[in-house]
N, C-alpha and C positions, 0 to 999 in steps of 0.2 A: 151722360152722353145721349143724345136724340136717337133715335131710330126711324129713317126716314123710309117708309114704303116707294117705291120706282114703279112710276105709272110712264112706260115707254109706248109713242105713240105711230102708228105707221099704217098708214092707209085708212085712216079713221078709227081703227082697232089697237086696245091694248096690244101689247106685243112683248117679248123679251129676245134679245139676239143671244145668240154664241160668241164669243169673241168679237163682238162687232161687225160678226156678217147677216149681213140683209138677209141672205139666202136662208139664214138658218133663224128664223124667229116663229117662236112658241106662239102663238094663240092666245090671248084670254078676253075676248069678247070687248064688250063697250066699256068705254074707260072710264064712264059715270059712276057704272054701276061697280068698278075696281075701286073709283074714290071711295062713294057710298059705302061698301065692304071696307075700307080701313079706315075709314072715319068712325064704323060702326066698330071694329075691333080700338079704338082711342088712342088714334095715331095721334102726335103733336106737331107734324108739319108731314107734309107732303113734298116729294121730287116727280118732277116730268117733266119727258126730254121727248121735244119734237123731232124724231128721226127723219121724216121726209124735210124736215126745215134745215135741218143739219146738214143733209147731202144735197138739198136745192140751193139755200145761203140765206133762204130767207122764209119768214114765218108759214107752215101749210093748212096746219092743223089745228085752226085758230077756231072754230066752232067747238073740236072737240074739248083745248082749253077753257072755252069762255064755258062749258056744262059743268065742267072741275070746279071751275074756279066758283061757279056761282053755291055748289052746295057748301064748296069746304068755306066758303065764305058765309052759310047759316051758322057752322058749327063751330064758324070762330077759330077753325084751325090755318094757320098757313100754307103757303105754295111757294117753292122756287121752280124756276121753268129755265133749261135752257134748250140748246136747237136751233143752227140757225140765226142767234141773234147777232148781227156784223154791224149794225149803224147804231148812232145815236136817238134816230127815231124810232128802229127797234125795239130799244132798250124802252124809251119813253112809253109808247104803245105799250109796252107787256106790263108794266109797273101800273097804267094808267088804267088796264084792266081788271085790276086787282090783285095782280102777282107780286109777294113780299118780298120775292126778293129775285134775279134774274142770275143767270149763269152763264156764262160767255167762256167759249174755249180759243176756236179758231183765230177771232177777233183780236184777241191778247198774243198770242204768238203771233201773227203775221205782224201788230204792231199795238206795243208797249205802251205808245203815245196817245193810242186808242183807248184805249182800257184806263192809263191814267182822266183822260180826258172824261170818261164816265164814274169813275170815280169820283171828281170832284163838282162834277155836275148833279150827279144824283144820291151821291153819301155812299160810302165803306160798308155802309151795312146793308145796301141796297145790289150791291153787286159782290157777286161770285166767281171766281178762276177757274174753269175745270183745267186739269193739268193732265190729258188723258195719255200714259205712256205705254209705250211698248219700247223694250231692251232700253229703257233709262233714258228714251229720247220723246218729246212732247211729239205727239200725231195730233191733224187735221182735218178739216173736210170730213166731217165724219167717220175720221181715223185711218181715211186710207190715204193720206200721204203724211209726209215728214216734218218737223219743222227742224227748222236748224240750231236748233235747243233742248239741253238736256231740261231737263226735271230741273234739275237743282238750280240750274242757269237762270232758267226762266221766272225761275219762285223766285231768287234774289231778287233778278232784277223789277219784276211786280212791285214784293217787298215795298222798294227803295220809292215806287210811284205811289203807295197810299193803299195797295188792294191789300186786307186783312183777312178773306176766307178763300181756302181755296176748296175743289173738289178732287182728289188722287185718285185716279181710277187705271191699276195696271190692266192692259187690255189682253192680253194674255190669259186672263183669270174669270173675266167677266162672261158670265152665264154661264160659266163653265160648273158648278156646285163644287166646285174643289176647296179651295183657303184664298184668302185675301191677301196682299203682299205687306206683310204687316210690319216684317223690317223695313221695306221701303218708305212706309207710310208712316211709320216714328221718326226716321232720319227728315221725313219735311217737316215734320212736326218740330223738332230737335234744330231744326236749322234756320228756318223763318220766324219760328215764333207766333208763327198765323193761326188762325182755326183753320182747322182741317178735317173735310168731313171724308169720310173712308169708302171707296164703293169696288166691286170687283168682284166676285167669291165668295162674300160673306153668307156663309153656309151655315151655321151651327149657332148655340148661345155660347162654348167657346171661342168661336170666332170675334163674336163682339166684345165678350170679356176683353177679349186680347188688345181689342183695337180701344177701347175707353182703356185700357193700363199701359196704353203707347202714346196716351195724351190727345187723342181725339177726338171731337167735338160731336159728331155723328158718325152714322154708319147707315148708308143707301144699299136697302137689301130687296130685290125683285124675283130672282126665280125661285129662291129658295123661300121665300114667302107664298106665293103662287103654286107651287109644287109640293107646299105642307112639309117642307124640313123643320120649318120650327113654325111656332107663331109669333106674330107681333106682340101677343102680352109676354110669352117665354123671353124672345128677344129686349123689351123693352126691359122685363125682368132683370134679364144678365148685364144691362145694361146700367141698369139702377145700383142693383147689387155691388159691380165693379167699381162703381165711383165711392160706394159706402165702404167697400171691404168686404161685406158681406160674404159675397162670392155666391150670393144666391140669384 
């Protein structure tokens, strides 16, 4: 199971929110020098998510990716970016500037037909779901409204268009250093069939134990990386370990 570092971006500055409020986001300086710091700790892919892109609809913070994108592209490591992304040429732009792989939330709930649509234009493995819930129902707009879709709903019907990864993020959990919703995030696992990368609370190296032994593909962990609850080699560790048995 990967271990994706979360480089969330807001106002030009690294940042981590609480539950997905603006109001409440942490501090950690340039988000270069946040890549740099976990490329140097031997990350294997990278997550970041344009927050002001997200709550505007469309790409903001496009200088501060293109910094990202150019070192973790010496080191040969990857980047998925979402935030913000709602069109086809979005989607192209972000891919075109060296981004592996893109993550679309809003776009996919409001419509299905979209998401299929860039699926088949830009390949399954190029595009990402995030499934972002609170109380088992998909949020948008940078999670502060509703869709008219549960989790489970909207994963089907994905599913059924061609998207193969998503991203589960209970928003309830996130930045909160508590636990990850880790029954909820085996039951998408267990029901789609899809990758699934895990993000929310993931606090501990039992926390990612948990989540690689519920069948997930990754685990996107920012405050508690940030904040020194564990490290990325501990994590990447429990990580390793959980897939071998080990348990180390």
């Amino acid at each position: 199971m990967l271990v994706l570092p979360a480089i969330d971006l807001k106002g030009g500055q690294a940042v981590q929110l609480r539950q997905g409020d603006f109001d409440q986001a942490r501090q950690y300086g340039d988000p270069a020098a946040a890549a740099a710091r976990w490329l140097a700790a031997g990350t294997q892919y990278l997550h970041i998510v344009d927050l002001d892109a997200a709550a505007a609809g469309h790409p903001v913070n496009g200088a501060a990716v293109t910094a990202i994108v150019s070192e973790t592209a010496k080191a040969g490591v990857p980047v998925q970016l979402g935030g913000g992304l709602r069109t086809l040429a979005d989607v192209a732009a972000a891919l075109g500037a060296g981004v592996s792989r893109v993550v679309v939330g809003t776009a996919a709930a409001k419509s299905p037909d979209l998401a299929e649509a860039m699926v088949q234009r830009f390949g399954a493995e190029r595009i990402v779901v995030s499934l972002d819930a609170k109380d088992g129902v998909v949020a948008t707009h940078a999670w502060r409204m509703q869709s008219r879709y549960s989790v489970q709903e909207l994963a089907a019907e994905l599913v059924n268009r061609g998207v193969g990864r998503f991203v589960y993020t209970d928003i309830t959990q996130d930045g909160t250093l508590t636990a990850p919703n880790t029954a909820a995030t085996r039951a998408l696992v267990e029901t789609t069939g899809a990758a699934v990368i895990a993000a929310g609370g993931v606090t501990t190296t039992d926390h990612v134990r948990a989540l690689a032994a519920a069948g997930c593909e990754g685990a996107i962990v920012g405050t508690a990386l940030y904040e020194g609850h564990m490290t990325l080699q501990d994590a990447q560790a429990a990580a390793a370990g959980a897939a071998t048995g080990t348990g180390h």
